[in-house]
N, C-alpha and C positions, 0 to 999 in steps of 0.2 A: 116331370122336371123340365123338357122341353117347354113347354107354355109358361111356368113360372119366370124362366130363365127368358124368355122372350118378353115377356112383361115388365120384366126388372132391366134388362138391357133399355127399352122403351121409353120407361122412367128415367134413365142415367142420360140418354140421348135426348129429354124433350127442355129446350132450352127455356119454357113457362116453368117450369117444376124447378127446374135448375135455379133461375134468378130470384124465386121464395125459400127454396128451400136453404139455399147457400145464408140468405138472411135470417133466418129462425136458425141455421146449425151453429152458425161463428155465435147469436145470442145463447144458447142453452148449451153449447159446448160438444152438442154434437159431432162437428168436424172434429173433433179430438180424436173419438173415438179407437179411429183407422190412422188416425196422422199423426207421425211423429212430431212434426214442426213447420211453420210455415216457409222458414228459410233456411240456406245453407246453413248459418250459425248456431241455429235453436236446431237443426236434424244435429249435427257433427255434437254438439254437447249432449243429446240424448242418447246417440251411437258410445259415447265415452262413458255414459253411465251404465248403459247395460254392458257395455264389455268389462264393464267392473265385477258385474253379476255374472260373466263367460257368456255371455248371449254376443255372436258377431252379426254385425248386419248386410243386407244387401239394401242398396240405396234407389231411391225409385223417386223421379219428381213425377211431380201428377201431373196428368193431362192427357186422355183419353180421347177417340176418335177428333183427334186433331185436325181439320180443312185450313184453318188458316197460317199461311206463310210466316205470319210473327209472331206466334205460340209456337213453330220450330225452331225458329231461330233465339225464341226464348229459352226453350227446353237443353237447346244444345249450349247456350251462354251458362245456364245453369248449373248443367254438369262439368260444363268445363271447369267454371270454378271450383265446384264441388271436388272434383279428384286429389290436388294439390295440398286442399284443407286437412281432409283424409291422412293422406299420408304424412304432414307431417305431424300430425296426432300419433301416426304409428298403429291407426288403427287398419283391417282391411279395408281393402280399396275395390269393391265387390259393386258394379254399377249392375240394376237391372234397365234396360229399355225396353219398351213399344217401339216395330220398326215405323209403326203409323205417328210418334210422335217425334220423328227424324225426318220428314221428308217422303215417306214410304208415300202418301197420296198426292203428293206436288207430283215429283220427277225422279227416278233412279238416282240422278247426278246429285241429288241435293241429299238425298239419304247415303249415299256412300261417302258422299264429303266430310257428313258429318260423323258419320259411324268411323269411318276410316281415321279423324282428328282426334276424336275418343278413345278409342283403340291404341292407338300410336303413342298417345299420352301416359295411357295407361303401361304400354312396354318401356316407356322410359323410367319409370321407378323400379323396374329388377322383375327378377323372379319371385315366384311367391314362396315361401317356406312350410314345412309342417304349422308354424303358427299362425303364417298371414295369410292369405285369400291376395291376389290382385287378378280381378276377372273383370270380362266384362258380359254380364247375362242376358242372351238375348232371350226376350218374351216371346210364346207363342199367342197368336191372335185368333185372327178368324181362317175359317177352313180354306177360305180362296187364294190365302196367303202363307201357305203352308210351305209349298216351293220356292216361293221365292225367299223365305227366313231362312230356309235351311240355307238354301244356294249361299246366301248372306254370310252366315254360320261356315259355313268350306271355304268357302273365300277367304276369309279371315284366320281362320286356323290354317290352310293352306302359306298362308303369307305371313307364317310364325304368330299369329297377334296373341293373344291372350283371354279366351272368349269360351262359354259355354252358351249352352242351350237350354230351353226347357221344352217337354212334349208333355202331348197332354195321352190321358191313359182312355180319355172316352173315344177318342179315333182309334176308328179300325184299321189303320194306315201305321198307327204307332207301334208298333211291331217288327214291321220291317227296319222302320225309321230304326229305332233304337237298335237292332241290329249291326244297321252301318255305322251309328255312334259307338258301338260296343269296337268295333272293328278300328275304329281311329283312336284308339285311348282317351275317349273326352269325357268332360264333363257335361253331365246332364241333371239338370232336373224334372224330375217327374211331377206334376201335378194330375189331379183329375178335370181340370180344364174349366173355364168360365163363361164359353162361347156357348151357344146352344143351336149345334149345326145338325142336319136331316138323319132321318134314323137310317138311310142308306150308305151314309157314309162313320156312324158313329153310333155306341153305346146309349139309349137314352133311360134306361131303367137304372134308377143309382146299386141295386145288387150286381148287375151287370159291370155296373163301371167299375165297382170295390173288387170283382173278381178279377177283371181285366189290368187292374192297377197291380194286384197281388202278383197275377203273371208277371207281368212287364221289370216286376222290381225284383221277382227270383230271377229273370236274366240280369236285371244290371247285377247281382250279386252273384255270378256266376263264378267259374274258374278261369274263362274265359277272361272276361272284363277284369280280372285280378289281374293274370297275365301283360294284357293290354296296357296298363295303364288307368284306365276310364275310372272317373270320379263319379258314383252314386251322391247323387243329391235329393232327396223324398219330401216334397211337400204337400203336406197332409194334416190336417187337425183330428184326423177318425184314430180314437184311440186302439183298436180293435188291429185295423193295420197297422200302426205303427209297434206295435206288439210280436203281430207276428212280421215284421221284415227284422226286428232286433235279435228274433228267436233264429231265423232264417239269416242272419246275420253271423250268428256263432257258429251254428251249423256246417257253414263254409267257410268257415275259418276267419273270416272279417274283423280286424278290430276298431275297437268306437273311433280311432282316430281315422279309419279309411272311408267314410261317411258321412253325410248328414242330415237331419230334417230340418228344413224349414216349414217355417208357419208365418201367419201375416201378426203383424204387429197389430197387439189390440186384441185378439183373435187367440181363446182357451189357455189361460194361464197356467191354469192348474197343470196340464199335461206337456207344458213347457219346465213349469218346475220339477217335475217329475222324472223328464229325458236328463236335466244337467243332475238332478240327484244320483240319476244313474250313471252319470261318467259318459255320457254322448253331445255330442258338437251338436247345440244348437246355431240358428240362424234364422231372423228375422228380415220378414220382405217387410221393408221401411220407408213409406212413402213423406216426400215432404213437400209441403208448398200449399199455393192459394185455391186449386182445382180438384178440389176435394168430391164433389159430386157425383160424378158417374164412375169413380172408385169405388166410392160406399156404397152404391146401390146395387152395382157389380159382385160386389162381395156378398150382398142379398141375395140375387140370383144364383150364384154357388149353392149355399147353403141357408133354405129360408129360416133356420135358428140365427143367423144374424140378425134378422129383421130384431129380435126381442132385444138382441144386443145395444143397436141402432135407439129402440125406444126405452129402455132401462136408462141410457145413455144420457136421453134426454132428458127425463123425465127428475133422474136425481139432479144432473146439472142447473138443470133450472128453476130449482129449487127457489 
């Protein structure tokens, strides 16, 4: 999986592949696939549709290993307008970021400026209720920035904001992390992670990782974490686990409202229909905008049954 997961990273990053590929995806519809919509407008009307169907979304503009200063300042105009549209939809107000597409590789002061504008914004619309979500999710990236997200992350719950997390379950570092999250009553979400960082520091056999996920989500289901506060959030498409944390779920008493899985938009219908059949809070990571590329290739790398997804994708669209 490491080498695949390097290959596919490789792909999303080579700016040749990028400017053919973005022209064959937008013709055969490709970019569809993973994206909700190009623009605020077209995301918030398809957020409105699935929450028709009870699917709530977290909101994600594209734009991956960001270097340039006016793709942040785009990223952050973006959401800024995006929150306000949200709410008065009356929809959740569930932002996911990349601290690399705020600022994280300019300068400290431009990524807190902008996290901190976001944030702020976000507390000015209330508290959130049993029905609404108003978060803001920070994404876990690569291993070298694992400290400083968190730091990110405390800060801002320290300073009242309204913000969770996500960890990944293939570090061997997540363990503790999740610990001290259990310990603050937060929200977290758990992924199996899309980075593909050294086997000294991480899980690289996927048996490995699906064990160590299982772990990780019997403590957020803990008595403890009931206690506390702390929001389970599980994003996962492995049917298998998602089975046994729902079994593991009843077990200790949890009900579907104390919970939930997310999955990426686009990404196993079938066992998304199946969670809302069951009476459990789904949640869609819902990407929108023009920077589609090194999201989808990304999502390759996770799991190389996307790849078919990717070319199924094509292949009917361009029909």
């Amino acid at each position: 999986m490491g080498m695949w997961q390097k290959s596919m990273i490789a792909v999303a990053c080579s700016k040749p592949l990028r400017a053919i590929g973005e022209v064959v995806g937008h013709k055969t519809g490709l970019a569809d696939q993973f994206v909700s919509a190009g623009d605020v407008a077209g995301h918030v009307a398809r957020a409105e549709a699935l929450a028709r169907d009870g699917i709530r979304v977290s909101s994600f503009y594209l734009g991956e290993y960001v270097t340039d200063l006016s793709q942040v300042r785009e990223t952050a105009a973006q959401l800024d307008a995006l929150v306000p549209v949200l709410d008065q939809t009356g929809l959740d107000v569930h932002i996911s970021i990349d601290p690399s597409q705020l600022g994280y590789m300019q300068d400290q002061a431009i990524l807190d400026r902008n996290v901190d504008h976001l944030a702020a914004k976000l507390n000015e619309i209330g508290l959130e209720t049993p029905l609404r979500t108003i978060r803001l999710m920070i994404d876990m990236e690569d291993i070298d920035m694992v400290d400083d997200t968190l730091r990110l992350h405390h800060r801002l719950a320290d300073g009242g904001y309204q913000v969770a997390q996500t960890l990944q379950a293939r570090l061997h570092r997540t363990k503790a992390d999740l610990r001290d999250m259990i310990a603050r009553g937060a929200m977290v979400r758990l992924v199996k992670g899309a980075m593909a960082p050294p086997d000294n520091v991480a899980f690289t056999k996927r048996d490995d990782i699906d064990e160590n996920y299982l772990r990780l989500s019997t403590m957020m289901l803990s008595d403890e974490a009931k206690k506390t506060g702390f929001f389970p959030v599980f994003g996962t498409h492995d049917r298998k686990l998602v089975w046994a944390i729902i079994e593991h779920a009843k077990a200790q008493g949890w009900s579907p409202e104390q919970f939930e899985f997310e999955m990426l938009y686009g990404v196993n219908q079938p066992l998304q229909r199946e969670l809302l059949a069951a009476g459990h809070r789904l949640r869609l990571y819902a990407p929108f905008g023009k920077d589609w590329w090194a999201y989808a290739w990304r999502r390759v790398g996770e799991n190389p049954r996307n790849l078919g997804l990717l070319m199924r994708s094509s292949m009917s669209k361009g029909r």
